[in-house]
N, C-alpha and C positions, 0 to 999 in steps of 0.2 A: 854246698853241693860239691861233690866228687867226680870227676869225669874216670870212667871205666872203661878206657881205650880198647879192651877185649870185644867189647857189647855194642862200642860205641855211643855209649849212651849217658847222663848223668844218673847219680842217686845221693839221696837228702843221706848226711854224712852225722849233722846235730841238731836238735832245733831245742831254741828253749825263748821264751818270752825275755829272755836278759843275754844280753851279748856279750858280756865277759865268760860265761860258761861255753859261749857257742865258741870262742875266737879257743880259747883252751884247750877244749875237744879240736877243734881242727888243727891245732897246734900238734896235739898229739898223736895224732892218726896219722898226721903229715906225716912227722920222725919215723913211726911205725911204718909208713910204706916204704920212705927212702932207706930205712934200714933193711927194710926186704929186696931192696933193688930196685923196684918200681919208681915210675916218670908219675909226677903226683899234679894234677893241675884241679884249682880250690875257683870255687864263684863263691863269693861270700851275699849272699842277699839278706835284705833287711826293710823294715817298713821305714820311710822318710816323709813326709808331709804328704801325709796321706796314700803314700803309693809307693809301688815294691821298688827297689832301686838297689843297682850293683855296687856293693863295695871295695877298694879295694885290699885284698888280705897278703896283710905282709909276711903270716906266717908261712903262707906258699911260695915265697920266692929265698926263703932264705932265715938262717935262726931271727927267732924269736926275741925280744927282750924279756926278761924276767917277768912272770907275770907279780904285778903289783898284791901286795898281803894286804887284806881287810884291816880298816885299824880296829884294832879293838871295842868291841863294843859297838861297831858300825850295825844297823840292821841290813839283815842279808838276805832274800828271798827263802820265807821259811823251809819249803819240798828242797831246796839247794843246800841249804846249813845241813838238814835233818840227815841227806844223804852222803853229806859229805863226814857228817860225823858216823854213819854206820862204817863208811866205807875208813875211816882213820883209826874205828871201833877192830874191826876186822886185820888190818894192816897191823895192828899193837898184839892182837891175840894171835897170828901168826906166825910174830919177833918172839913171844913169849912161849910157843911152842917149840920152837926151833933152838929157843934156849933151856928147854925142857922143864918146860915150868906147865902140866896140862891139869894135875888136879887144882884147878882155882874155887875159890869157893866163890856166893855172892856177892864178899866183902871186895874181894879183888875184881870180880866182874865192875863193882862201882868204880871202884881206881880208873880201871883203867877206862871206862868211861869217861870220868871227870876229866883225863888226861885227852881225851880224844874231844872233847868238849874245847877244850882250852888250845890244844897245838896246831897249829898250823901244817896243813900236808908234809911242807918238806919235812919240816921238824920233829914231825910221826916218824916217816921215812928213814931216817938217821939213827933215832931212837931204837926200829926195828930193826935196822943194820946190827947197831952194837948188838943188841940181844940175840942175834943170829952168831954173830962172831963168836962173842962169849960161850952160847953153847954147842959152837965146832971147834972149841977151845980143850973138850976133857979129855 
């Protein structure tokens, strides 16, 4: 939860049945508001032996450690994989734009699926970098 010092009041900021996607998300909402200027204060809650209990979130007081990369092949809550792979789907076809690459056909549509299948966010991230570079390069 997010406290909204304007309103006075909190609001639910992530919720997901797995706390790795929740502690992320607030991870990055944090940076996002301190980057705006705003004074950010996080309740992290969660179920504990039977009953809601306050955690405490260390990405509110201060950077984050890395978050930890799935090993390969780990099973990963399927609605979570599914989305993350649209969103590293999306992330690839917008480096690829921007390197002016838009008539793709559906052989490339698979590529770069497979490639979002396989990479790890940052490592999309990078990838879509170069290809941005490259086509503010002509």
């Amino acid at each position: 939860m997010f406290h909204e010092p304007a309103r006075d009041s909190w609001a639910v900021g992530a919720q997901s049945p797995y706390r790795a996607p929740v502690l992320y998300a607030v991870d990055d909402m944090t940076r996002t508001a301190r980057a705006r200027g705003d004074e950010v204060t996080v309740a992290l809650w969660g179920p504990e032996d039977g009953a809601w209990h306050l955690f405490d979130t260390p990405s509110a007081k201060g950077p984050a450690p890395a978050p930890q990369r799935p090993v390969p092949g780990s099973p990963e809550p399927a609605r979570l994989a599914e989305r993350m792979t649209d969103r590293r789907h999306q992330v690839l076809m917008a480096g690829l734009g921007k390197a002016g690459l838009y008539d793709l056909g559906p052989e490339d549509d698979e590529a770069v699926r497979t490639l979002a299948d396989r990479l790890d966010e940052p490592t999309v991230r990078r990838v879509a970098h170069w290809l941005a570079e490259a086509g503010g390069q002509r």
